[in-house]
C-alpha positions in Angstrom: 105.9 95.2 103.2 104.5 97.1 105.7 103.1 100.8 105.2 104.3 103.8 107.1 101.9 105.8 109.0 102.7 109.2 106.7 102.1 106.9 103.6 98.5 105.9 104.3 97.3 109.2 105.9 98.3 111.1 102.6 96.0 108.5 100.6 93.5 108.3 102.4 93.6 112.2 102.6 93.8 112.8 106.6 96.5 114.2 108.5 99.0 112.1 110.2 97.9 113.4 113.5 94.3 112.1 112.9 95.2 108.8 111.7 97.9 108.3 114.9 94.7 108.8 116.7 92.3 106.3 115.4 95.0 104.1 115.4 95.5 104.8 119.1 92.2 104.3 119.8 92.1 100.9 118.2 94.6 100.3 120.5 97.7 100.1 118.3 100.8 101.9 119.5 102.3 104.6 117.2 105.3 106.4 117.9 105.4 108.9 115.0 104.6 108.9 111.4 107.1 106.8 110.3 105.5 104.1 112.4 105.0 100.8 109.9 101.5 99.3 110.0 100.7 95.8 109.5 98.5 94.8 106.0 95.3 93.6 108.2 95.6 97.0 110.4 95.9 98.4 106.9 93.3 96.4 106.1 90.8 97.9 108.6 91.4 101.2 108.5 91.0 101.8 104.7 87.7 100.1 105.2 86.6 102.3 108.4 87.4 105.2 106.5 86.0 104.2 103.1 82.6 103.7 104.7 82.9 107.1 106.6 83.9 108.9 103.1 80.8 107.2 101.4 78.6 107.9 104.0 79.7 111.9 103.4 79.0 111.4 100.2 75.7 110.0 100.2 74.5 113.2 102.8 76.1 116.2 100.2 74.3 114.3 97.6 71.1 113.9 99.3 71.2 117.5 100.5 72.0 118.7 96.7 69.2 117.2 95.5 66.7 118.9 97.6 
């Protein structure tokens, strides 16, 4: 079953506004945030943004430990 727009942004802890947008510019179409996305655009997001969150992660740690 396909996931709502609203659904995925309040996971991954973004707003709907910022999700719509990097969905945009992936070049899916989303009308508002009841939009359903597919699993493998799902998929691909959840990854983009896991490696941006890890990658945050790794710099506050690196910076803590100086």
């Amino acid at each position: 079953m396909p996931t709502k727009v609203h659904q995925l942004a309040k996971e991954l802890k973004i707003s709907t506004a910022a999700l719509k947008k990097h969905l945009n510019d992936m070049g899916i179409v989303v009308k508002n945030h009841m939009s359903p996305i597919d699993e493998k655009t799902e998929k691909n997001i959840r990854a983009k943004f896991n490696a941006e969150f890890a990658a945050v992660k790794q710099r506050q740690h690196d910076r803590n430990t100086y």
